[in-house]
Biopython code that builds the backbone (N, CA, C, O; Angstrom):
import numpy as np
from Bio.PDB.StructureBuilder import StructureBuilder

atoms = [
    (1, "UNK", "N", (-31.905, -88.285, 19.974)),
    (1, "UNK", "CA", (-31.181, -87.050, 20.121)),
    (1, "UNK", "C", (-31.428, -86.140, 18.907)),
    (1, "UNK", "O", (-31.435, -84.933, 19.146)),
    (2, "UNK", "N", (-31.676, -86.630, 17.354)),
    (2, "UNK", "CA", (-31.483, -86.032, 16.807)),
    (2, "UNK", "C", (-33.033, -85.687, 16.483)),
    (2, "UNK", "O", (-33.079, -84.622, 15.866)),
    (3, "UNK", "N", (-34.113, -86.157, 16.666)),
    (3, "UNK", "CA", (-35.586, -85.830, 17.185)),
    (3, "UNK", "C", (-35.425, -84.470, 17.631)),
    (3, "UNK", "O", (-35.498, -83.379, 17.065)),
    (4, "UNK", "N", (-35.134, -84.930, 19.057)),
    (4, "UNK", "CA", (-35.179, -83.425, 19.915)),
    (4, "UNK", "C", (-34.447, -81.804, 19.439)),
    (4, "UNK", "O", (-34.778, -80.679, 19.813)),
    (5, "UNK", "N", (-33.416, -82.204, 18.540)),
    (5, "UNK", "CA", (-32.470, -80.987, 17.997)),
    (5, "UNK", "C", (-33.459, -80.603, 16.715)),
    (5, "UNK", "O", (-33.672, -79.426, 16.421)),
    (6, "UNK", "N", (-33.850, -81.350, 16.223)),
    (6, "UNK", "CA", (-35.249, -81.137, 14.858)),
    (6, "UNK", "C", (-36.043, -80.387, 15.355)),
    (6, "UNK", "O", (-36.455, -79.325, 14.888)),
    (7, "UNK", "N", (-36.397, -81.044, 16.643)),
    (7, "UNK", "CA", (-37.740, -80.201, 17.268)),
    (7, "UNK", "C", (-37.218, -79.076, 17.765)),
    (7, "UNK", "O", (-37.950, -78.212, 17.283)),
    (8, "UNK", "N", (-36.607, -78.665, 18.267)),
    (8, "UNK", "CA", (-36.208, -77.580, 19.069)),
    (8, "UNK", "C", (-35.559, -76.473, 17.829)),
    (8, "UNK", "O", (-35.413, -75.283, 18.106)),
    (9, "UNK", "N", (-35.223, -76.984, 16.549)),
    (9, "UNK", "CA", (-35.013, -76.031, 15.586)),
    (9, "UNK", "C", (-36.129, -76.407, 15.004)),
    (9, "UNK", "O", (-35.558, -76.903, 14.033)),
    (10, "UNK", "N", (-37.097, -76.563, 14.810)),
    (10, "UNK", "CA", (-38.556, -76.117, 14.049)),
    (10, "UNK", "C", (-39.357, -75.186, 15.202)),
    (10, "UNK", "O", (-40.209, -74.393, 14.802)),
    (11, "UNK", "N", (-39.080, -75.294, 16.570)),
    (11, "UNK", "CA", (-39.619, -74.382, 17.616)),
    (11, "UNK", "C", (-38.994, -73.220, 17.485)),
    (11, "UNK", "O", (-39.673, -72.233, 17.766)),
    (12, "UNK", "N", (-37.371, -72.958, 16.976)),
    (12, "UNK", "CA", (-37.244, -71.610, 16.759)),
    (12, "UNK", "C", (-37.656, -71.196, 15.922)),
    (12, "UNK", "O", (-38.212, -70.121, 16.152)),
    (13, "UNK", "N", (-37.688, -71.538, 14.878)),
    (13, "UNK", "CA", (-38.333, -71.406, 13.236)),
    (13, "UNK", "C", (-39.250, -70.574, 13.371)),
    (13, "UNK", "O", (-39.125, -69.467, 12.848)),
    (14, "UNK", "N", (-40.217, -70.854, 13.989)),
    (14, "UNK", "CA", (-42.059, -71.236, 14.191)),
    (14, "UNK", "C", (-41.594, -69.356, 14.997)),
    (14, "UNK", "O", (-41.794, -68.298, 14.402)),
    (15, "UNK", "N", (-41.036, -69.475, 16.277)),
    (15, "UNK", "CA", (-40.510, -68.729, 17.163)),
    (15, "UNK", "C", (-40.392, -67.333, 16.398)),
    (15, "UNK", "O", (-41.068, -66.365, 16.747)),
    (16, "UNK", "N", (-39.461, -67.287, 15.295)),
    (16, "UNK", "CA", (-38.966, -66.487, 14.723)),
    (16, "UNK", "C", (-40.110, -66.160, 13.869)),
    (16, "UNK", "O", (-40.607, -65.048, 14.049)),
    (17, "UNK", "N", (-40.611, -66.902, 12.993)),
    (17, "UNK", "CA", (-41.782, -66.407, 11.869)),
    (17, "UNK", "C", (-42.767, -65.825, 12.621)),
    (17, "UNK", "O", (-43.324, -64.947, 11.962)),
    (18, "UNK", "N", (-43.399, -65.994, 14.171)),
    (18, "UNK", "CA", (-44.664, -65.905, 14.825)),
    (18, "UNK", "C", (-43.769, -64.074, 15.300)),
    (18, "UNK", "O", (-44.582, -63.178, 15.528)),
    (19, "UNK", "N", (-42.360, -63.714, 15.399)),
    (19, "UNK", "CA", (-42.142, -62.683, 15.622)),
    (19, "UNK", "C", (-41.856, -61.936, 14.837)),
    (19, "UNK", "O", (-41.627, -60.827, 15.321)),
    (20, "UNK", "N", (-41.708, -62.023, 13.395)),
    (20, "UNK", "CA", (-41.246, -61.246, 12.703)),
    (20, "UNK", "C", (-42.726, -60.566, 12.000)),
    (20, "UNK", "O", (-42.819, -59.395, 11.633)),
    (21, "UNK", "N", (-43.739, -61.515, 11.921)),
    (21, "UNK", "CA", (-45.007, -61.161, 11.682)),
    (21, "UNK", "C", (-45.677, -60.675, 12.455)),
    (21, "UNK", "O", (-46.768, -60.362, 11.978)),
    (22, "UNK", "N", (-45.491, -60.323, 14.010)),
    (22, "UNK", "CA", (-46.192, -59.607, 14.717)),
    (22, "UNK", "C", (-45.739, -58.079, 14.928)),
    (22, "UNK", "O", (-46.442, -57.099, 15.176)),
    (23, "UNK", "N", (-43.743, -58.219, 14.675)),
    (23, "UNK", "CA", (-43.063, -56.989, 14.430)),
    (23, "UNK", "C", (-43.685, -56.218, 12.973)),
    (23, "UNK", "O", (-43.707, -54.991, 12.877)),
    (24, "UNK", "N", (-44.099, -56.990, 12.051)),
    (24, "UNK", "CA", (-44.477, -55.916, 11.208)),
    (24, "UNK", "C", (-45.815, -55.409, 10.988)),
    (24, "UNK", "O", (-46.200, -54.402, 10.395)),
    (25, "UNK", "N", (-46.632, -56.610, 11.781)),
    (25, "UNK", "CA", (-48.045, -55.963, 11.588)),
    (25, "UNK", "C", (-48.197, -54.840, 12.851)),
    (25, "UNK", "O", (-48.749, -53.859, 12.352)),
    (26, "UNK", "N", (-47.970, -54.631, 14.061)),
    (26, "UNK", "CA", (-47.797, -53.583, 15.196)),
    (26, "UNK", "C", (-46.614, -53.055, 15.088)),
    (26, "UNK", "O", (-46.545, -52.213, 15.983)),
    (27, "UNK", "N", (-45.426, -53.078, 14.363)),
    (27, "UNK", "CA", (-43.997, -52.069, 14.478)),
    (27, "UNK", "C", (-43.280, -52.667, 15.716)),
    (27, "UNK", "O", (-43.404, -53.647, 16.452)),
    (28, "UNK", "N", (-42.596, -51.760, 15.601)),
    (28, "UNK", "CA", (-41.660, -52.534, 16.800)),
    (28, "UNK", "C", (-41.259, -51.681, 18.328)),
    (28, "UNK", "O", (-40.324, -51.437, 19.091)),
    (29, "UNK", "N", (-42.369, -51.508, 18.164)),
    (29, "UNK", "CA", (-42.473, -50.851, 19.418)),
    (29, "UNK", "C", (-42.020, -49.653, 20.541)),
    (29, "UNK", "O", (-41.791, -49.661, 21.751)),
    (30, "UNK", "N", (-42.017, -48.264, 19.107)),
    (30, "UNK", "CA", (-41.446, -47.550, 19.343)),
    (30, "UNK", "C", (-42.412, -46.570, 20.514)),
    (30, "UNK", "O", (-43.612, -46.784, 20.687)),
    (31, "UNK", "N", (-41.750, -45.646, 21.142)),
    (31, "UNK", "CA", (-42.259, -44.399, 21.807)),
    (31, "UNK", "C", (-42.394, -43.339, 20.758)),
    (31, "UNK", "O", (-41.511, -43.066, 19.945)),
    (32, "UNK", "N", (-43.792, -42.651, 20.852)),
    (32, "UNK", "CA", (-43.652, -41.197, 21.017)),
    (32, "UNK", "C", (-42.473, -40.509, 21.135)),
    (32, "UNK", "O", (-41.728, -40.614, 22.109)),
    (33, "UNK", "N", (-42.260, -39.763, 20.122)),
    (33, "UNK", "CA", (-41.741, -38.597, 20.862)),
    (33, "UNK", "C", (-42.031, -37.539, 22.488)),
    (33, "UNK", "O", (-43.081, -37.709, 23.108)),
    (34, "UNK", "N", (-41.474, -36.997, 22.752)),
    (34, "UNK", "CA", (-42.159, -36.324, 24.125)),
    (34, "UNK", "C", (-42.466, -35.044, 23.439)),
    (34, "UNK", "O", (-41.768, -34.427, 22.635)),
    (35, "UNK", "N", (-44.057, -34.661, 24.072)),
    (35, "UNK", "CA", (-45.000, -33.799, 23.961)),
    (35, "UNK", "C", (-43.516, -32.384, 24.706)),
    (35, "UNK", "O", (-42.647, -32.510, 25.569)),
    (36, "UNK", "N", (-43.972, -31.048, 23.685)),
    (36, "UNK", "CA", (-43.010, -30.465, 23.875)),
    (36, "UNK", "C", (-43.518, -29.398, 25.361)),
    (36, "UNK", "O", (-44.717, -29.328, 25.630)),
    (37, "UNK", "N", (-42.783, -28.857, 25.971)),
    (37, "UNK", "CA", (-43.021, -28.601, 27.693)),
    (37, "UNK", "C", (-44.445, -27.187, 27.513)),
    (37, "UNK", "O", (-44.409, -26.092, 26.952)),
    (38, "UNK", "N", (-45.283, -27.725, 28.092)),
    (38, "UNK", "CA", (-46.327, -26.723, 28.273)),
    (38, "UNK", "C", (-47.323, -27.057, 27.400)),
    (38, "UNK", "O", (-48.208, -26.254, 27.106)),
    (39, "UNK", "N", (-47.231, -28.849, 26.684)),
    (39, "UNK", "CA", (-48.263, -28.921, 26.519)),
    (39, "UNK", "C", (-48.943, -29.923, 26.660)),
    (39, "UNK", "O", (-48.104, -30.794, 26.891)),
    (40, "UNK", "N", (-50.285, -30.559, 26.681)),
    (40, "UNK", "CA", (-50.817, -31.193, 26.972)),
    (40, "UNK", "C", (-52.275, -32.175, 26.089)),
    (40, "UNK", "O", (-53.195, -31.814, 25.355)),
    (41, "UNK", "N", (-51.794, -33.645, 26.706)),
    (41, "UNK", "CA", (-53.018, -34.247, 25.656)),
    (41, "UNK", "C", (-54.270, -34.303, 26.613)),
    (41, "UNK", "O", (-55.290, -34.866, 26.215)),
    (42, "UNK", "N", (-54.207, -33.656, 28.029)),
    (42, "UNK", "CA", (-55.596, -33.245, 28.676)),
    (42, "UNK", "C", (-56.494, -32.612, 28.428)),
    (42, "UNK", "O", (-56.263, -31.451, 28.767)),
    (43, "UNK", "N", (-57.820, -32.768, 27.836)),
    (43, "UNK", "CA", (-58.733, -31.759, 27.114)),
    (43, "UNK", "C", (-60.111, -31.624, 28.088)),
    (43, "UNK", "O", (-60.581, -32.581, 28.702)),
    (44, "UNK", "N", (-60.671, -30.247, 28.112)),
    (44, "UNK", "CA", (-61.419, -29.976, 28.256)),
    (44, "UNK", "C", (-62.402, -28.502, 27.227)),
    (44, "UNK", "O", (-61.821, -27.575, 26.662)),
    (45, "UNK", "N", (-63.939, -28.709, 27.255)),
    (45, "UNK", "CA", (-64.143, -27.823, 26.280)),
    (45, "UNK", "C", (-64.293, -26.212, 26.764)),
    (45, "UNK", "O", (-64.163, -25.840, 27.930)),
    (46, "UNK", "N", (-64.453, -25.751, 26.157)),
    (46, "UNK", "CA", (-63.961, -24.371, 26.620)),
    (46, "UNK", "C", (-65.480, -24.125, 27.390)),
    (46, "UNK", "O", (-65.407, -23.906, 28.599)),
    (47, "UNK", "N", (-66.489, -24.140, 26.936)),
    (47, "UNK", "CA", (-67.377, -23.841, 27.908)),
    (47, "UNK", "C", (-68.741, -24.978, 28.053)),
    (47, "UNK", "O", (-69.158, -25.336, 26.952)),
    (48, "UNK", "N", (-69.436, -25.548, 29.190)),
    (48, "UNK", "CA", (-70.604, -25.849, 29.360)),
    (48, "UNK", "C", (-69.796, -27.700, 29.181)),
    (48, "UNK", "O", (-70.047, -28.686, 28.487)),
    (49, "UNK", "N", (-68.918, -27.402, 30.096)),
    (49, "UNK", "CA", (-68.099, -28.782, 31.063)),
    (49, "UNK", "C", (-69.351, -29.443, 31.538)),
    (49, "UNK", "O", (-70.299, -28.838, 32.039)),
    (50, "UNK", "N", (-69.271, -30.920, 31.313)),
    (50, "UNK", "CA", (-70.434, -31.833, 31.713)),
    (50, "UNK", "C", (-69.643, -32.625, 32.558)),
    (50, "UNK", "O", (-68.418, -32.634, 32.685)),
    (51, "UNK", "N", (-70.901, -33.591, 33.376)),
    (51, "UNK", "CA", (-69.715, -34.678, 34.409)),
    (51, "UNK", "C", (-69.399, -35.253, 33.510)),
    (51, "UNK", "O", (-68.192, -35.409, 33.694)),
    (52, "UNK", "N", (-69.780, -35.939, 32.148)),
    (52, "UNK", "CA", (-68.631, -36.663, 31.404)),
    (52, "UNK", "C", (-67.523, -36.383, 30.914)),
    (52, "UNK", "O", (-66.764, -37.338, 30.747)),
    (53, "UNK", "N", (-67.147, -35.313, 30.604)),
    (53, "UNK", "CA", (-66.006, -34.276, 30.542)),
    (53, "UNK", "C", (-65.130, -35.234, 31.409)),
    (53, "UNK", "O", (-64.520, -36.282, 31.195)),
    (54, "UNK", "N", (-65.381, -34.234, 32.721)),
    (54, "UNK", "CA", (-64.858, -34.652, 33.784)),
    (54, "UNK", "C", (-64.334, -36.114, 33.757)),
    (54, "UNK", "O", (-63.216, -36.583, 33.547)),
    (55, "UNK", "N", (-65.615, -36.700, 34.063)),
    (55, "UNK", "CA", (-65.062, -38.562, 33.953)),
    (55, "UNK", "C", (-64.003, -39.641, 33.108)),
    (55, "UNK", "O", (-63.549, -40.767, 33.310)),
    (56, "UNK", "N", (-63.867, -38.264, 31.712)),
    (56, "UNK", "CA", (-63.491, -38.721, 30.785)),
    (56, "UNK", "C", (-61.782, -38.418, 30.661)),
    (56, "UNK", "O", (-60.942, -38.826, 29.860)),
    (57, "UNK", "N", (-61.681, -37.311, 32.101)),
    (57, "UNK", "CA", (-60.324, -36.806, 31.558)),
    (57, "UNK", "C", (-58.852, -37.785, 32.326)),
    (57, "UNK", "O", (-58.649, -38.435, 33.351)),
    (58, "UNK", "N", (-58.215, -37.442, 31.290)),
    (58, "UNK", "CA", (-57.310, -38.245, 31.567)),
    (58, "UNK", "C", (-56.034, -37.371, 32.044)),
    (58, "UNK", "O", (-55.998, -36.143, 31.976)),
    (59, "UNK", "N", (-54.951, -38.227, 32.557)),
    (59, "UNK", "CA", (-53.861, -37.568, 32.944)),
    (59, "UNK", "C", (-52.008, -38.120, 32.493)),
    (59, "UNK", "O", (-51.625, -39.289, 32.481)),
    (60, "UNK", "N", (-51.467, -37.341, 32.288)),
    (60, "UNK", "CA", (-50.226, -37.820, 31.882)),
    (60, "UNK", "C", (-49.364, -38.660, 33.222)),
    (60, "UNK", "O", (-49.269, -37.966, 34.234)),
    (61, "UNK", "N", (-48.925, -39.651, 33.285)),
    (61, "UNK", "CA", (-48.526, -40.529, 34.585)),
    (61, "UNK", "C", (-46.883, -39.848, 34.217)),
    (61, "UNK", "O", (-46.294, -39.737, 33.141)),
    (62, "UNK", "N", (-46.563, -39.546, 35.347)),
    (62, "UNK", "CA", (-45.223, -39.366, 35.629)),
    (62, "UNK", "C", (-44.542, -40.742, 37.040)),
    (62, "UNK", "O", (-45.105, -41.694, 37.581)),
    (63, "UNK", "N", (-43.186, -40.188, 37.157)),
    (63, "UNK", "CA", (-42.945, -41.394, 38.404)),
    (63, "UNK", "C", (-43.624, -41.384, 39.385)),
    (63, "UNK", "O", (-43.853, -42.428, 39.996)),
    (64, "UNK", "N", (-44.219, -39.928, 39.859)),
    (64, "UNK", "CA", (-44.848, -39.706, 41.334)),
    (64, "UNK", "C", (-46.134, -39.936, 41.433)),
    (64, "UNK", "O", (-46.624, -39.973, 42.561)),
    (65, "UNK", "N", (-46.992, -40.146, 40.232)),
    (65, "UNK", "CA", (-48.234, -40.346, 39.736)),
    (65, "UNK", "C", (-48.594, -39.055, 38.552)),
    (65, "UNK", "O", (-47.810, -38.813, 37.634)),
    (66, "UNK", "N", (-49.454, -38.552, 38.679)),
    (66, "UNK", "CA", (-50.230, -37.607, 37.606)),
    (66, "UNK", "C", (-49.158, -36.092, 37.659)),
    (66, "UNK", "O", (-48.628, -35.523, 38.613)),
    (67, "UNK", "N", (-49.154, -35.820, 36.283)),
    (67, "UNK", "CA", (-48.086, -34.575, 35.987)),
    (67, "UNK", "C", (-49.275, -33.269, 36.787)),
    (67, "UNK", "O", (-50.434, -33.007, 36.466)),
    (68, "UNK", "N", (-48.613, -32.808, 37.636)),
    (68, "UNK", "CA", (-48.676, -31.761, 38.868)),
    (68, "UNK", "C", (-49.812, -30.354, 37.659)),
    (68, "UNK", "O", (-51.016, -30.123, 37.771)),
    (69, "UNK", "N", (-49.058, -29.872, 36.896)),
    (69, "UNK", "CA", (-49.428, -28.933, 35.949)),
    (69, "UNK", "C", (-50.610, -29.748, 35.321)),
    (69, "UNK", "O", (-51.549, -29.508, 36.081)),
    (70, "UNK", "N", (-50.931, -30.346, 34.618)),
    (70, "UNK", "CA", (-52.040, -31.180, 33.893)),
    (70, "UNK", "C", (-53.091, -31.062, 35.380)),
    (70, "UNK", "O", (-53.897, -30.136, 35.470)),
    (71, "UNK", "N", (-52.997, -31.763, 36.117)),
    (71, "UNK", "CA", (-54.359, -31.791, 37.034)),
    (71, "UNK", "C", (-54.448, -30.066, 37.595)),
    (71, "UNK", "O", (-55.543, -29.624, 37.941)),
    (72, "UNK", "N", (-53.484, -29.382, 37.629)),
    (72, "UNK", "CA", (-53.657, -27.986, 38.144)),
    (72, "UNK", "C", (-54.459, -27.023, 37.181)),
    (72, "UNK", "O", (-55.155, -26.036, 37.420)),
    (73, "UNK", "N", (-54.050, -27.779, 35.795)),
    (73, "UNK", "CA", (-54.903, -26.590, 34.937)),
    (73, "UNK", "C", (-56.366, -27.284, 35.066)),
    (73, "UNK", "O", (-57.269, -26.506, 35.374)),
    (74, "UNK", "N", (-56.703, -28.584, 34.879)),
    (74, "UNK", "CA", (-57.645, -29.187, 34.864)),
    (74, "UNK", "C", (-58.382, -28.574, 36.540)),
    (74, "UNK", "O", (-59.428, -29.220, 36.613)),
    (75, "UNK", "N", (-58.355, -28.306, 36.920)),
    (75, "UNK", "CA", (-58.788, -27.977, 38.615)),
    (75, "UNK", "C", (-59.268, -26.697, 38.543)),
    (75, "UNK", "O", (-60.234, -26.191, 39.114)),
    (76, "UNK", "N", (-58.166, -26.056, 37.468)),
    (76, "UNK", "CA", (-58.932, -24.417, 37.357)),
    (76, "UNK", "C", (-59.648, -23.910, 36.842)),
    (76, "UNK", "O", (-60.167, -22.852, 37.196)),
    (77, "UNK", "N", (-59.972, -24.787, 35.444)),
    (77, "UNK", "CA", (-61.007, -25.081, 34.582)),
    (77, "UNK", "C", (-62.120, -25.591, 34.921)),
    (77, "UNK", "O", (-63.095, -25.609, 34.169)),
    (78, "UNK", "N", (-62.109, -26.053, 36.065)),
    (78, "UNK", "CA", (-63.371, -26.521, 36.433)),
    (78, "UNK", "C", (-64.039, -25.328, 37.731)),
    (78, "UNK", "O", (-65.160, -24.911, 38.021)),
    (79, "UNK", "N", (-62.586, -25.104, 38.263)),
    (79, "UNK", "CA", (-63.308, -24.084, 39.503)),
    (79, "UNK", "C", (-63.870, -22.597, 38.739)),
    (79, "UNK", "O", (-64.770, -21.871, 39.161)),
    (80, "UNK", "N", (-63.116, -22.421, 37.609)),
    (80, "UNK", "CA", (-63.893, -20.533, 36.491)),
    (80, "UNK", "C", (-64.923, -21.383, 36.497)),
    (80, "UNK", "O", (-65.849, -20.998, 37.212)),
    (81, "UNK", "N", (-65.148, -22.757, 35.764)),
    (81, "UNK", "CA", (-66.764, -23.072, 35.328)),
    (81, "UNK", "C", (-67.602, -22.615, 36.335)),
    (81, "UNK", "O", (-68.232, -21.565, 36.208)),
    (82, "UNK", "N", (-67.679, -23.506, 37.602)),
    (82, "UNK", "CA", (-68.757, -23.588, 38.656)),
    (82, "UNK", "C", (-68.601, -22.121, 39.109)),
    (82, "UNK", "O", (-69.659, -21.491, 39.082)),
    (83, "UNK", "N", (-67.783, -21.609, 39.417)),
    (83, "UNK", "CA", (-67.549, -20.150, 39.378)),
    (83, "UNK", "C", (-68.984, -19.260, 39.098)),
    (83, "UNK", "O", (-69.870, -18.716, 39.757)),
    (84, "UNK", "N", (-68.406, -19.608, 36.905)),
    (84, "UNK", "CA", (-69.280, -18.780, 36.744)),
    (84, "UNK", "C", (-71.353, -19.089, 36.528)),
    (84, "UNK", "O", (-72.339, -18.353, 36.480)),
    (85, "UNK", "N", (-71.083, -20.670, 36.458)),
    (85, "UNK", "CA", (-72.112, -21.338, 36.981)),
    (85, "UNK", "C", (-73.131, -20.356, 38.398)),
    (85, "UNK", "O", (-74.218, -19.788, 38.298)),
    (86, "UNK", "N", (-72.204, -20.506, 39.611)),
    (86, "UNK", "CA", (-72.733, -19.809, 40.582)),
    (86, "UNK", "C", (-73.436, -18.346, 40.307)),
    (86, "UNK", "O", (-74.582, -17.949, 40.520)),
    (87, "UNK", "N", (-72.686, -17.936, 39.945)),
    (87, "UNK", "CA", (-73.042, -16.217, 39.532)),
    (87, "UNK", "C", (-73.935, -16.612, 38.986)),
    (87, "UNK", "O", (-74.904, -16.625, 39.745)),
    (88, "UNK", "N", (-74.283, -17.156, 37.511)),
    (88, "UNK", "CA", (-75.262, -17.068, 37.350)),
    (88, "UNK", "C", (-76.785, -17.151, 37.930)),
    (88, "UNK", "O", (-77.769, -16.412, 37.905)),
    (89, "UNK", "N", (-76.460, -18.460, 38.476)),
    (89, "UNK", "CA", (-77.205, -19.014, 39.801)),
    (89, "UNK", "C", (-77.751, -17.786, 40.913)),
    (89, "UNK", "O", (-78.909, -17.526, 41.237)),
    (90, "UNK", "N", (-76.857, -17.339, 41.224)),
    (90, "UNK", "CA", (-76.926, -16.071, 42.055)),
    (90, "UNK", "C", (-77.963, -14.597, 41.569)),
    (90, "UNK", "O", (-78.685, -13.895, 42.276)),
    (91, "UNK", "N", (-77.660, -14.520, 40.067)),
    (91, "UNK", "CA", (-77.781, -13.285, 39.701)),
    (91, "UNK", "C", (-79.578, -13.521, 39.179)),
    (91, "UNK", "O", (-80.410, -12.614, 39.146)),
    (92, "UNK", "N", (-79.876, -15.272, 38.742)),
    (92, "UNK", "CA", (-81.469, -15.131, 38.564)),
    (92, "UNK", "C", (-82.216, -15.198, 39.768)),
    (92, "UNK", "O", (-83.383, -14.823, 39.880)),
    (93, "UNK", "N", (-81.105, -15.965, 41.182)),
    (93, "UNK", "CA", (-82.276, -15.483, 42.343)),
    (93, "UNK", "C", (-82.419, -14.223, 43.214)),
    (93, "UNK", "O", (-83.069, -14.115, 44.254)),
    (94, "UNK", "N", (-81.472, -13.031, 42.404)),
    (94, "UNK", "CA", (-81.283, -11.737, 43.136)),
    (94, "UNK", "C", (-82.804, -11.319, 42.130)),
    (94, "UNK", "O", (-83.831, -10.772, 42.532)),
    (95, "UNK", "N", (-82.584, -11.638, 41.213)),
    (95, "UNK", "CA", (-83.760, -11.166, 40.223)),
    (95, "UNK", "C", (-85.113, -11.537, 40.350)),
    (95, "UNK", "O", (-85.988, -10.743, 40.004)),
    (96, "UNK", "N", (-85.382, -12.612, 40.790)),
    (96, "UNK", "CA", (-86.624, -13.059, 41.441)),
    (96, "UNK", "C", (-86.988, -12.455, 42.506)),
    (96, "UNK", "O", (-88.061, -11.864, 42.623)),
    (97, "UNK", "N", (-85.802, -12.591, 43.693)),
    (97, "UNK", "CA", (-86.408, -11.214, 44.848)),
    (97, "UNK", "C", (-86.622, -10.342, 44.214)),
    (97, "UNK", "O", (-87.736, -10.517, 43.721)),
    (98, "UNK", "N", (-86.069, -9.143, 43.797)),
    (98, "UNK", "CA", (-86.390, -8.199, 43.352)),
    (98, "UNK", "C", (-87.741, -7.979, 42.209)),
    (98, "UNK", "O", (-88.311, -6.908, 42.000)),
    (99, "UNK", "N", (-87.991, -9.040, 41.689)),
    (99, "UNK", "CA", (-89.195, -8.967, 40.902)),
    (99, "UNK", "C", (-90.153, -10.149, 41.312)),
    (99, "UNK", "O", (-90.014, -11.304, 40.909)),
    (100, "UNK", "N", (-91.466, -9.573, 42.444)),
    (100, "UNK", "CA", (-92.106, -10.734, 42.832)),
    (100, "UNK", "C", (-93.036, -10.986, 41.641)),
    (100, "UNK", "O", (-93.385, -10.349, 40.647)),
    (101, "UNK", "N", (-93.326, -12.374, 42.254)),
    (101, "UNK", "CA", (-94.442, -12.709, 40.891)),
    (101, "UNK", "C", (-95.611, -12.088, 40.345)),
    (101, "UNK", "O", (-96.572, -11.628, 40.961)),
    (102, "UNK", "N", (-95.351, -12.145, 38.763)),
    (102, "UNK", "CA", (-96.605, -11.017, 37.800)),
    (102, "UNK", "C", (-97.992, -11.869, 38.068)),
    (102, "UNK", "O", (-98.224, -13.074, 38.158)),
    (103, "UNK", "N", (-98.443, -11.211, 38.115)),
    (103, "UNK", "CA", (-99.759, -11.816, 38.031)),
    (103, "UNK", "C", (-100.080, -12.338, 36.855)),
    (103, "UNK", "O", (-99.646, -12.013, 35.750)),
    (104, "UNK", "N", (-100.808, -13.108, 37.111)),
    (104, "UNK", "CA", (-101.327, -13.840, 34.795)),
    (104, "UNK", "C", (-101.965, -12.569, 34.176)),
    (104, "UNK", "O", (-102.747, -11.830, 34.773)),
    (105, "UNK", "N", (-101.716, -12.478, 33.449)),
    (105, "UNK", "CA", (-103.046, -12.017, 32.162)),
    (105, "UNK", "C", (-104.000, -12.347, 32.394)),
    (105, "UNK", "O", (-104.918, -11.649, 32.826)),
    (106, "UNK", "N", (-104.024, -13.734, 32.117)),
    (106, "UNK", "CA", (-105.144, -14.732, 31.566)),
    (106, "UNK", "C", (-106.478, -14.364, 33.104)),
    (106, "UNK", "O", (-107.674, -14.074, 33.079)),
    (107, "UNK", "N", (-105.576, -14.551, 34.149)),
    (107, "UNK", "CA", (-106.752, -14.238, 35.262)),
    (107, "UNK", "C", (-107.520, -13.266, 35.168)),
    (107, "UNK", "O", (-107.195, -12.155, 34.748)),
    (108, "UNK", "N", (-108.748, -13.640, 35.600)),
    (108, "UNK", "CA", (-109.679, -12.454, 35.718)),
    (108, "UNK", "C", (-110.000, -11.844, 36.657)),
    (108, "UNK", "O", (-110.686, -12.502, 37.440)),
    (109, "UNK", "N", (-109.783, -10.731, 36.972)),
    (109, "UNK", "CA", (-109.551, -9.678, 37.772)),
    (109, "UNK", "C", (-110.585, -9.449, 38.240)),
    (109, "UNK", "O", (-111.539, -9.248, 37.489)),
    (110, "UNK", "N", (-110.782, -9.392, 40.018)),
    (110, "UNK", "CA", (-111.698, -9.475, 40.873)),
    (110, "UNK", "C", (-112.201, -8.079, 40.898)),
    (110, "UNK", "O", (-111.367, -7.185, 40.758)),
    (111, "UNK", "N", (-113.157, -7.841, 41.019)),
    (111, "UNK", "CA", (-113.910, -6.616, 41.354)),
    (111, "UNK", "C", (-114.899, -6.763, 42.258)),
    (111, "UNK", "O", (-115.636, -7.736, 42.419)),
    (112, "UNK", "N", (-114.863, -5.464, 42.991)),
    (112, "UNK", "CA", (-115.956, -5.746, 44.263)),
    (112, "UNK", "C", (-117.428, -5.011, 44.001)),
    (112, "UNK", "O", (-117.597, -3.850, 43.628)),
    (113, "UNK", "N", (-118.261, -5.827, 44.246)),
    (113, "UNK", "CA", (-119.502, -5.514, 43.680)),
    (113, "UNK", "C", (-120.211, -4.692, 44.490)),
    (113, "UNK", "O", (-119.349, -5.019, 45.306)),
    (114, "UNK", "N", (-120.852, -4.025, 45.021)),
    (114, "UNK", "CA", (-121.732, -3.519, 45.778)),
    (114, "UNK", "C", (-123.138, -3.645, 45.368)),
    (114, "UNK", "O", (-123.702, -3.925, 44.310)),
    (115, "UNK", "N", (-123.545, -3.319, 46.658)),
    (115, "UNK", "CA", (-125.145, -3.444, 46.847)),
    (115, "UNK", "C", (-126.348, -2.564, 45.926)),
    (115, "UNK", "O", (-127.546, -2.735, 46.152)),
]
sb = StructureBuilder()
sb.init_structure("model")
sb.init_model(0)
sb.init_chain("A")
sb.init_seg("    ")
for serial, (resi, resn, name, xyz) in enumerate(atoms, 1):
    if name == "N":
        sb.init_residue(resn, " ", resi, " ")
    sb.init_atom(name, np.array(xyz, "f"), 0.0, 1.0, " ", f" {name:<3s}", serial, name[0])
structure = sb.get_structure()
């Protein structure tokens, strides 16, 4: 009997030292404060968004899943990009119609010979 009461107080012992040393090397396990309203640890760069961007972004979890505002700004930031992506897109193949291809320099220019 008095085995088992030894053992079972050297198991708290052990218990207690294995927690008081893990409380001080990680803390004790506090929260954050809360991020103040309107803002966000979602980042994106202001211009020339890559798919890793994308892949990389993260979202604040609320009860319902992802905070509504965070993926909404993230959505709009991506739709100005491709946006202005397109235009561009648009505006060098309005420019190509409008300017068909120069001829080289370098070619040498045919002339018609006569008899």
């Amino acid at each position: 009997m008095q085995t088992l009461l030894l053992y079972l107080l050297i198991m708290a012992v052990v218990v207690a030292v294995v927690f008081a040393a893990v409380w001080f090397v990680f803390g004790r396990g506090e929260d954050l404060p809360p991020l103040q309203r309107g803002t966000t640890l979602t980042r994106l760069p202001r211009a020339g968004i890559t798919g890793d961007n994308v892949r990389a972004l993260t979202f604040t979890q609320t009860l319902r899943g992802y905070s509504p505002s965070e993926v909404d700004w993230a959505l709009e930031k991506l739709a100005r990009e491709l946006d202005e992506l397109r235009g561009v897109v648009n505006d060098l193949r309005d420019r190509d119609v409008a300017d068909p291809q120069p001829v080289a320099a370098d070619a040498p220019e045919q002339t018609a010979t006569g008899p």
